[in-house]
C-alpha positions in Angstrom: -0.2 -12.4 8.5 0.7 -10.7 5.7 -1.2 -10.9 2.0 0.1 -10.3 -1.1 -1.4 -10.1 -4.6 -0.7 -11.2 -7.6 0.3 -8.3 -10.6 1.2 -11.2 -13.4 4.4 -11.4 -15.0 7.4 -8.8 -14.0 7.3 -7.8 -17.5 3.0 -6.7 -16.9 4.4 -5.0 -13.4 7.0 -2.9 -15.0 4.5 -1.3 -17.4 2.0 -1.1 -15.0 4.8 0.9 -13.1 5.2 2.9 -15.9 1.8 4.1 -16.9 1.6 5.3 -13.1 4.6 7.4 -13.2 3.9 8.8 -17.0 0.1 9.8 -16.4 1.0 11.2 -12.4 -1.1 8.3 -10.7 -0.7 8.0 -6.9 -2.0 6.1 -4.2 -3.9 8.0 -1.6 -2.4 7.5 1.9 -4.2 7.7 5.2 -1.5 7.1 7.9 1.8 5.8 8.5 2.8 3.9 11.0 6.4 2.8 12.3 7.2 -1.1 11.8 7.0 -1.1 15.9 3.5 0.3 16.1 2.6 -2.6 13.6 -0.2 -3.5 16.0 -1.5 0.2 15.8 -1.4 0.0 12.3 -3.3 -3.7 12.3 -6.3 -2.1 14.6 -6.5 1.0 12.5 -7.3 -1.1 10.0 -9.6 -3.3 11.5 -11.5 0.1 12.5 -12.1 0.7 8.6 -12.2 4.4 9.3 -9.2 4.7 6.8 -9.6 5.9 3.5 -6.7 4.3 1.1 -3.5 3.4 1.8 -1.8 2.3 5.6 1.8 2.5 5.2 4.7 0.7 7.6 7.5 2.4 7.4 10.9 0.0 8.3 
């Protein structure tokens, strides 16, 4: 299952996007995982041992 979230309009998104960029903001990442090792990634997750962000890369 995936889950998404909702950031409002497209409009709200795109400034959100840019106060990120302008003031250096970045999301922390804990791991990466390849789209293939999606269960790796799920179970990691499910361990909450991770501190921010689990990425899947494609």
């Amino acid at each position: 299952t995936l889950s998404g979230i909702t950031v409002g309009s497209r409009r709200m998104q795109e400034d959100m996007i840019d106060a990120l960029e302008a003031n250096g903001i970045k999301p922390v990442i804990d791991s990466t995982f390849p789209l293939d090792k999606i269960a790796d990634a799920f179970a990691h997750q499910a361990s909450q041992k991770h501190f921010g962000k689990i990425v899947l890369t494609v």
